[in-house]
N, C-alpha and C positions, 0 to 999 in steps of 0.2 A: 351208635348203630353197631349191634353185635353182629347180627346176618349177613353174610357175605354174597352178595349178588351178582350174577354174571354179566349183568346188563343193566341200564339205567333209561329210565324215559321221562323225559323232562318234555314238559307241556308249558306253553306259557298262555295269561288269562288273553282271551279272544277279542281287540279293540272293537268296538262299537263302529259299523263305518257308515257312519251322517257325518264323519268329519275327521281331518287328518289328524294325526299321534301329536301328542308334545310333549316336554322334558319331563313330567312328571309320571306319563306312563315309561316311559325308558328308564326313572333313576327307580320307579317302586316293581317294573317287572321285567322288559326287555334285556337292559345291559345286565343286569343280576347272571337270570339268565344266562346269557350266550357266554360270560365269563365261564359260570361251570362247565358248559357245556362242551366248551376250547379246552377245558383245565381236563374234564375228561379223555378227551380225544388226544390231548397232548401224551395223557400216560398209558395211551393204548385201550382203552377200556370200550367198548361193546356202548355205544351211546347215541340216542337220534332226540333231535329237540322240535315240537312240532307246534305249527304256530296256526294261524286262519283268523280272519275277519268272520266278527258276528254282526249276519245280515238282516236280522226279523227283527219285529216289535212294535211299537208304537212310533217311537218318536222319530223312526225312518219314513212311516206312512205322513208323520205330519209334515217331515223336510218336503216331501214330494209335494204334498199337497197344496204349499203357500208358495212353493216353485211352479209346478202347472208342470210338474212330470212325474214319472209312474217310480214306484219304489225300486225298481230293478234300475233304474236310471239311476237313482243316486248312490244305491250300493256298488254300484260299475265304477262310477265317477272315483269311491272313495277309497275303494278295496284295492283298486291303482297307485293310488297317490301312495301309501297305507303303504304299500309292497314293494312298492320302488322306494319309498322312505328307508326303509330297512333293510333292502340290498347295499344300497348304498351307504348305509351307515355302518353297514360289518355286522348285523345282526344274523348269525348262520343259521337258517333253520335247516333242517333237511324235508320238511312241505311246510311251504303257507299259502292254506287253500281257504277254502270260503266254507257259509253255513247255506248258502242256495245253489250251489254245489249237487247234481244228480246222486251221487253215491252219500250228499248227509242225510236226502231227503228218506233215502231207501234205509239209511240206517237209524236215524230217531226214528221214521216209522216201525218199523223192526223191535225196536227198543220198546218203544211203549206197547206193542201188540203184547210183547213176551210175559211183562209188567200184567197189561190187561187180561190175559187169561190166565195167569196165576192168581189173579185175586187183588194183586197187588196195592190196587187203586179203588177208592170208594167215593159214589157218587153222592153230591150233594146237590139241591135247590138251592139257591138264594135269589134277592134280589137285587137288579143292578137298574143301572141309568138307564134308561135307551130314549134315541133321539127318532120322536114320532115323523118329523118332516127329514130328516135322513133315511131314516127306515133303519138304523143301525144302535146296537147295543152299542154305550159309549167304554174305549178304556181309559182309566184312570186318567193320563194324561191329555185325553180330550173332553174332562170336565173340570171347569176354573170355578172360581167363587171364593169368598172370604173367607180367611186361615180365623178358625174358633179359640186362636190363643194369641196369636199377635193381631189380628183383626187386616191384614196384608187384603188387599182383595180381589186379588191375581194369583192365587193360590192353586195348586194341579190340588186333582185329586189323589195321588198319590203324595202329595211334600209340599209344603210349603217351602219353598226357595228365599222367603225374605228369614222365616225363623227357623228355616232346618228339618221342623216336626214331621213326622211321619203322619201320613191321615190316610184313613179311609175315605172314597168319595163320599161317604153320606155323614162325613162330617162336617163336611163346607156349609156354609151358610150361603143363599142365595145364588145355590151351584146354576151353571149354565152350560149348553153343549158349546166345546171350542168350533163345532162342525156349524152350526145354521145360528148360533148366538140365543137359544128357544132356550128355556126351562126344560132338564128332561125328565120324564115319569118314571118310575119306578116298575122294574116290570120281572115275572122268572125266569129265570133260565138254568141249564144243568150244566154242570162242569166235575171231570173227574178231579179227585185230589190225593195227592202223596199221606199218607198215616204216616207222621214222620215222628209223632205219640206214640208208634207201634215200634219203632226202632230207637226210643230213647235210649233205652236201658246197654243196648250192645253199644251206639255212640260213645256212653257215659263209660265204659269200663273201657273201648277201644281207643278212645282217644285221653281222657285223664288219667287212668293206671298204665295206659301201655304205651301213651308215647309222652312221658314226660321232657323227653330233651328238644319237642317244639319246641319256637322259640316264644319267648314270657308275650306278648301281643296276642299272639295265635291261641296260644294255649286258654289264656286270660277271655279273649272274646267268646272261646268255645265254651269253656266252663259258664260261664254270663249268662249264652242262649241255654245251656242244660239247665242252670238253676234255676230260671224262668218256667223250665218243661215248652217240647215241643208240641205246636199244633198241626194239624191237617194242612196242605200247601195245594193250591190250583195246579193243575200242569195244562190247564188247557182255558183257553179264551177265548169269547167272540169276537173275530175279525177274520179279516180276509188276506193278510200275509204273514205269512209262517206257513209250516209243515203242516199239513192237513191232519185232523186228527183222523185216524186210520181204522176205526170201528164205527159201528151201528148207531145212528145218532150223531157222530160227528159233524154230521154237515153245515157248513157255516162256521166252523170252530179251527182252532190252530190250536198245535202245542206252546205252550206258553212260555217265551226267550228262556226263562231261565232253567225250562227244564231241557229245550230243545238243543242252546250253547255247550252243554260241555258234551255231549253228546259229538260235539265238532271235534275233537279231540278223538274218538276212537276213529271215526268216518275220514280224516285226516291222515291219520296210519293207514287207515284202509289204503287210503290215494294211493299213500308212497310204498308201501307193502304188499300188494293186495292177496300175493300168498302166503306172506310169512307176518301178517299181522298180528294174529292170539298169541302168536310167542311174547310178543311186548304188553299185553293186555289181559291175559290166563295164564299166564307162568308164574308160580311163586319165585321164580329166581329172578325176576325183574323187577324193577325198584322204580318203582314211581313216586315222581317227583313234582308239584302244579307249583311255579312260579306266580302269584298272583301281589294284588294292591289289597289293603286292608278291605276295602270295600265288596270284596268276594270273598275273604273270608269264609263268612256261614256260606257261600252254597258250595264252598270247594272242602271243606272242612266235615259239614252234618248232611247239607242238601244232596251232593254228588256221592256223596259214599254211602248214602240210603238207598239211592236208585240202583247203584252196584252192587250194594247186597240183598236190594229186592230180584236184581238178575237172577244169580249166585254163581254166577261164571268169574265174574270177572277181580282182579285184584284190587287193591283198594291203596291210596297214597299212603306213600312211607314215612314223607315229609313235605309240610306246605310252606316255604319260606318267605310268607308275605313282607312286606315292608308298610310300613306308612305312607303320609302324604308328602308330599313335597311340593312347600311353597312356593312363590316368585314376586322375590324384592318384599317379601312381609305381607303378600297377601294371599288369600286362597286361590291357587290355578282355578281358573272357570272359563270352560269354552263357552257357553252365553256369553260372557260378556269379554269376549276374544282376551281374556287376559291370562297370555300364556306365549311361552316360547314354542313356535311350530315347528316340528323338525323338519319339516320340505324348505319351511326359508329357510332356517338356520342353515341347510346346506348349501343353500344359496349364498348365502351372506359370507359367510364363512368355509370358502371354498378351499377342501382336502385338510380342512380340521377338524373330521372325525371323531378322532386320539382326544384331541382336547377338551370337547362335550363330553365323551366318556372318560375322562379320568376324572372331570369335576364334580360330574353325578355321584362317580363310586367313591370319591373322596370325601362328599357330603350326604352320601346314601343314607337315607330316615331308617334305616337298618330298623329299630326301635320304638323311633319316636320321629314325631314330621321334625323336618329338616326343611333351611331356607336359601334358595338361592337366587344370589345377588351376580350382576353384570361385575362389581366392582372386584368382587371374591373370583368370578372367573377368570376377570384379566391377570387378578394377580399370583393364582396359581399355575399358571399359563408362564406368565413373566418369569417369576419367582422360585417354581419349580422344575417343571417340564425345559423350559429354557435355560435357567440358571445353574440346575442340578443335575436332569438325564442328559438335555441336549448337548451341556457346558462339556459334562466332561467323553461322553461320545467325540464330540466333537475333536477335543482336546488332543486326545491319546490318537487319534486318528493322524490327525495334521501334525502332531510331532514324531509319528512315524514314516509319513511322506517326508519329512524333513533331514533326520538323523538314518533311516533306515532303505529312503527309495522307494516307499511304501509295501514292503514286505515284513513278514512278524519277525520280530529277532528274536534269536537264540536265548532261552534260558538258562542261566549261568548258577554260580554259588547264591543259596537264598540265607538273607540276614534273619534274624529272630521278627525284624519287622514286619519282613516280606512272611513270614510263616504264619504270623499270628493273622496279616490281613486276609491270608488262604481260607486261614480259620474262620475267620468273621463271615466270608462270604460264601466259606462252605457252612454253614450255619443259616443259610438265609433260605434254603430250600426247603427245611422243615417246616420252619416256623410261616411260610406260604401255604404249604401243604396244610397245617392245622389248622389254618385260617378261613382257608377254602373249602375244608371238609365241613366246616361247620356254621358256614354259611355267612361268614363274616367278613363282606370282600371289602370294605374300608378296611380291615385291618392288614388283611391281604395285600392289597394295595403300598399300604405305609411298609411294608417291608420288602416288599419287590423294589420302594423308592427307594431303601436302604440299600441296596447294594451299589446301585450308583453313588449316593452320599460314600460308601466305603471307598469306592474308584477317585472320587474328589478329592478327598482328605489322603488316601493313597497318592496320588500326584503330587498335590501341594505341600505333604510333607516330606517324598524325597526330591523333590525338585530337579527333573533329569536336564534340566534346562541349564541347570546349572553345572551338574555333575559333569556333563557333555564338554566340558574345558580338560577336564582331567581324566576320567574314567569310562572312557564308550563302553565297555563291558559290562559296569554297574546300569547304564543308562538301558543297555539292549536287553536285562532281568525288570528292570522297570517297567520296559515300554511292552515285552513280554507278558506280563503279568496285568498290566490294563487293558489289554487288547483281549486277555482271556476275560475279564470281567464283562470288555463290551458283549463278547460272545457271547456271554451268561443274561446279560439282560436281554438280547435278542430270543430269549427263549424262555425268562422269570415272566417280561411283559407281553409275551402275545395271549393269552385269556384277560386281558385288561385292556390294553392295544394295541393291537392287532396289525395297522396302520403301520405304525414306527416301530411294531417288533420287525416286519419282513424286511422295511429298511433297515433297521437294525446289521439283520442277516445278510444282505444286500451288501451291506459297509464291507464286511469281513469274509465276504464269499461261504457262508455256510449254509447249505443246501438243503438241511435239516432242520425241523423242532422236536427233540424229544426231553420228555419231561424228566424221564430218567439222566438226564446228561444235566442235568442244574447242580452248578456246583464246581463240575469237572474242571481243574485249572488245566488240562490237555487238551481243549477244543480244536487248537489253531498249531497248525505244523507249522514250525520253525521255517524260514523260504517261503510261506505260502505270500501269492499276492491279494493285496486290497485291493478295492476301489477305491477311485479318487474321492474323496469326500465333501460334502454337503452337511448343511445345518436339516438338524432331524427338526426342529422348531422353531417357528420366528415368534417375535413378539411384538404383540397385540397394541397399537395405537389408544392414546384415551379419546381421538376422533372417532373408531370405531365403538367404542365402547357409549359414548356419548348417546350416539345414533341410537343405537339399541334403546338408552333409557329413556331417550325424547319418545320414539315410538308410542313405549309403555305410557308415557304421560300422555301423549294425544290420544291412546285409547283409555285413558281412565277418562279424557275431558270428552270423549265421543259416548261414554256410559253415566256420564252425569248430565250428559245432554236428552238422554235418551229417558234414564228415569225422571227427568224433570218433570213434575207434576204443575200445569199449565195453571194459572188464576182459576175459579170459577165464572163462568158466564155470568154477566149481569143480567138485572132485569132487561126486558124487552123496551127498545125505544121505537121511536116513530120516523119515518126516514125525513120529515119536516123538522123534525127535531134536532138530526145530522143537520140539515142542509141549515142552520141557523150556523154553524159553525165556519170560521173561515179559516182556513190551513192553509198555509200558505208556503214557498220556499224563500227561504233569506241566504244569503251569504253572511260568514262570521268576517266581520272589519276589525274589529278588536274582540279582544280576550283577556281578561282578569280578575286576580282571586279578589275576593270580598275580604278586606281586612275584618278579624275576630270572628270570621266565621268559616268556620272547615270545611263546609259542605257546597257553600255556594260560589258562582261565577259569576262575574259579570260583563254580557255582549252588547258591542254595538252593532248590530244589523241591517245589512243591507237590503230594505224590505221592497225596494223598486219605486216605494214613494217618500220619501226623504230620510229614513231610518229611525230607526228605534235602538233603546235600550232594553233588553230582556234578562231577569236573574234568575239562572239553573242553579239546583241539588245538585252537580253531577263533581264535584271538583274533586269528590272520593277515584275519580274513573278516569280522569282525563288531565294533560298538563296543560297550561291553557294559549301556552307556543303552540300546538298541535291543533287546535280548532280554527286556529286565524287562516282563513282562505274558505275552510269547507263551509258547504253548503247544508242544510237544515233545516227543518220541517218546524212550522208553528202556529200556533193557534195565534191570529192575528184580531178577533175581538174579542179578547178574554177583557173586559175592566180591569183598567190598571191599579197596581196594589204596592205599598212600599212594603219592601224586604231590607232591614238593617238600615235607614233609612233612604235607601234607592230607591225610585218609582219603576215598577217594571211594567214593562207593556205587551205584556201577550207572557205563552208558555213555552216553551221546546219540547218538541215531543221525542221519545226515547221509550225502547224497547227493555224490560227486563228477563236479562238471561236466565239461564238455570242454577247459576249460584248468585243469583242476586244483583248484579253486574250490569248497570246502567250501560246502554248503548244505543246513542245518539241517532233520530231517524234520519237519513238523507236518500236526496233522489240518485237512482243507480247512474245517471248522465249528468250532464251541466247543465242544467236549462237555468233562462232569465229570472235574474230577483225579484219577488213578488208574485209567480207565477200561484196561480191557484190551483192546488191540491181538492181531487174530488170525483 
């Protein structure tokens, strides 16, 4: 970045609210984010980070819908949850406001009038679904039917979710409305559209000749969509919530989420600015900056900077620092199938350890490439580092100055070549943060903000004041002098990281200040000044806790394999004289044992109410055969007896097959008598 800017506006992408945030929005856009945003304000710089829930669309109307409440209901519900998540995680914005919000609505209308009487926008015909006993033009996501490549056949019209593919509705085979379950027709309707054909050419020279120092992801997926060549984009849809389209014709129509969301982003500024907002939005000496996930990319990258310089007011980003995906425990986050760390519980769960979800995000941040995060990776960098290395020697240099010193700094005295070079080391740690940070590479950032501490560590351990203190309290008070300015230092390298344990940090050693200019300084701390008494900045993490978490994970993977369980097919049709020829009966298990040479089978003696029987089950895969003796069991009591291995058995047991295949024995939910008839 050659241009020197007076100001910076950092935007981060607007969470969806049908549903609360989790760890993989916070490690690909939040914590990124509010890092720079601290790292700004720390070195005094002219900086506001604007954040908001995106309220419209589709898949808000369908939550409402299968709930039996209206769309403003669930974006209230979530835009809450969503906003207290992130106060309390130390995410700073300076506004996080909404997109149903009075002042977005006045301004994407605003936005696309200005668009629309410039020409901007060109009207197309096409055809779309519409559901005749709704009365409504269907979107995307409220048309299902069979994916034309994996043959899935619960497939949206917009994605097939089993294979990934992108689709048109009217590629599905056997599409159906998600609204009334009817076949829907095909019908016209008109909709404006972005020429985003007509802006290739400026895209292609603005963003591949003039900002090569994106980062390789961004740059890589831009160039992708240019080589393809852009086409024409809807900005407006039939339905009934969203931003009303605001011309002639519009009626029944809404601007279409993705043109309407970044839009939230100036309307936003508006909130918190409302006089002084075009300075951060029509000033070329302002730098703007969109924080996003791979997956918005193209509209923050081609789609959002079309619309800006179809304006031409407005400035256009300077740098888009998306990240990747980020896994959990090796699988793909997916809210459908709740498989994902929530950050409202985690807060819960893991109460005032903030600091520690964020250093592990930015530790394992998919900067690059998706990244995977494990329960067993967080405890132990929790353990291992945070506690062993910042906490360790915070702690350290703390408690052996309440010791040797009354808890006041001591005097620095004559420094050895030791004491000069470790000055060195840890005067050296503030560049190499700075260069890290300016270029958007806060794992690496990170790892050297931990270096200073490591330098405090191995500084202790290797003059050992513990020891010295028999012979030389003088050497001991340039020691203890010299670690205390370090803590000083970390209390002010880690607060754009965390935030949390920088202010205790600060707290520890009574300094009252962050400023980012002062990293480095071995003068922090006046000689006589007093501490505070001191406390562990981190404890560490039980593998009870850690446990918990993974059990979780596993009872919602077996509650989604319950759920995609694809049921037998129905059999033919019987006759209820048919049933009633059957006799079901209840028995008690008397005895239980395995069938010698054969794997599968059991063999019972049951207590059928009329003098017992012998009956041989399949089940011995499922069940130990101590564990049946006593229960009670459901059987076909005139099945014709049949030998099995040579046993004669006399009836069936009946038994329910799970979703993975998993024999499970029928019994009555009470105790009733042996022989009882079922029916």
């Amino acid at each position: 970045m050659d241009k020197k800017f007076k100001r910076t506006l950092v935007t981060t992408a607007l969470p969806y609210a049908n549903g609360p945030v989790h760890i993989g929005h916070l490690a690909g856009v939040y914590v990124p984010a509010d890092i720079y945003t601290r790292y700004l304000r720390l070195k005094g710089e002219e900086v506001i980070m604007i954040g908001g829930s995106d309220e419209h669309g589709v898949p808000i109307t369908i939550k409402a819908k299968a709930e039996g409440i209206t769309p403003q209901d669930v974006v209230d519900r979530y835009h809450t949850i969503i906003k207290d998540s992130f106060e309390e995680f130390g995410i700073s914005f300076d506004v996080y406001s909404r997109t149903t919000s009075q002042i977005h609505k006045e301004t994407a209308s605003e936005f696309f009038k200005i668009l629309h009487e410039k020409g901007e926008f060109i009207e197309k015909e096409s055809e779309q679904y519409y559901d005749e006993q709704a009365n409504q033009f269907l979107a995307d996501r409220y048309i299902t039917g069979t994916c034309p490549h994996c043959k899935n056949e619960k497939a949206y019209g917009d994605q097939c979710e089993a294979c990934g593919t992108s689709l048109n509705a009217t590629d599905l085979i056997n599409p159906k409305s998600a609204i009334t379950g009817n076949v829907p027709v095909l019908r016209k309707t008109t909709h404006w559209y972005l020429p985003l054909d007509k802006h290739e050419q400026f895209l292609r020279e603005w963003i591949l000749d003039g900002h090569k120092e994106w980062k390789s992801n961004v740059y890589g997926q831009c160039k992708s969509w240019l080589d393809m060549g852009l086409q024409p984009r809807a900005v407006s849809r039939d339905l009934d919530w969203g931003v009303p389209v605001p011309v002639e014709g519009g009626e029944g129509k809404v601007l279409y989420v993705w043109f309407d969301a970044p839009i939230g982003y100036i309307s936003n500024t508006k909130e918190l600015l409302p006089d002084s907002w075009e300075k951060w939005w029509k000033d070329e000496d302002t730098r703007l900056l969109h924080f996003i996930g791979k997956d918005n990319i193209v509209f923050h990258c081609i789609v959002f900077p079309a619309m800006l310089k179809a304006d031409g007011s407005y400035i256009l980003p300077e740098n888009v620092p998306a990240n990747e995906f980020l896994n959990l425990e090796g699988d793909k986050i997916s809210t459908s199938r709740n498989w994902a760390v929530w950050l409202h519980e985690y807060l819960k769960e893991f109460p005032d350890k903030q600091d520690v979800l964020r250093y592990v995000l930015t530790a394992n941040a998919p900067e690059t490439k998706d990244n995977d995060f494990t329960w067993k990776d967080f405890q132990a960098r929790n353990n291992n580092e945070l506690v062993a290395i910042l906490g360790n020697f915070v702690n350290r240099a703390m408690v052996l100055t309440q010791k040797y010193f009354d808890g006041k700094v001591p005097a620095c005295n004559e420094l050895t070549q030791y004491d000069k070079d470790t000055i060195a080391d840890f005067e050296n740690v503030k560049a190499q943060v700075e260069h890290y940070l300016d270029q958007f590479r806060f794992r690496d950032a990170l790892k050297e903000a931990m270096n200073l501490a490591r330098i405090g560590n191995k500084y202790l351990a290797d003059t050992e004041p513990w020891k010295v203190a028999k012979t030389d309290m003088n050497r001991v008070s340039t020691i203890l002098n010299l670690s205390l300015q370090i803590v000083a230092n970390l209390g002010i390298a880690f607060e754009p990281f965390l935030p949390f344990a920088a202010a205790k940090i600060r707290g520890f050693v009574n300094l009252d200040h962050s400023n980012w200019d002062e990293l480095g300084n071995i003068n922090l701390l006046e000689a006589g000044k007093e501490l505070s008494k001191p406390e562990l900045l981190f404890e560490k993490i039980e593998d009870s806790e850690i446990e918990a978490q993974i059990k979780k994970l596993e009872d919602t993977k077996k509650a989604n394999e319950l759920k995609e369980y694809q049921p037998a097919a129905v059999k033919e049709d019987t006759s209820f004289d048919d049933f009633m020829k059957m006799d079901i009966r209840v028995g008690t298990v008397l005895e239980c044992s395995k069938v010698p040479k054969a794997d599968k089978l059991l063999q019972f003696k049951i207590d059928d109410g009329m003098g017992g029987r012998t009956i041989v089950s399949g089940i011995a895969k499922y069940y130990k055969p101590e564990d049946l003796v006593g229960k009670q069991v459901c059987f076909i009591a005139n099945f014709p007896p049949r030998k099995l291995k040579g046993i004669e058995s006399q009836g069936m047991i009946l038994s329910a097959e799970d979703a993975d295949g998993r024999l499970v024995v029928i019994s009555p939910s009470d105790l009733v008598k042996a022989g009882c008839s079922v029916g």
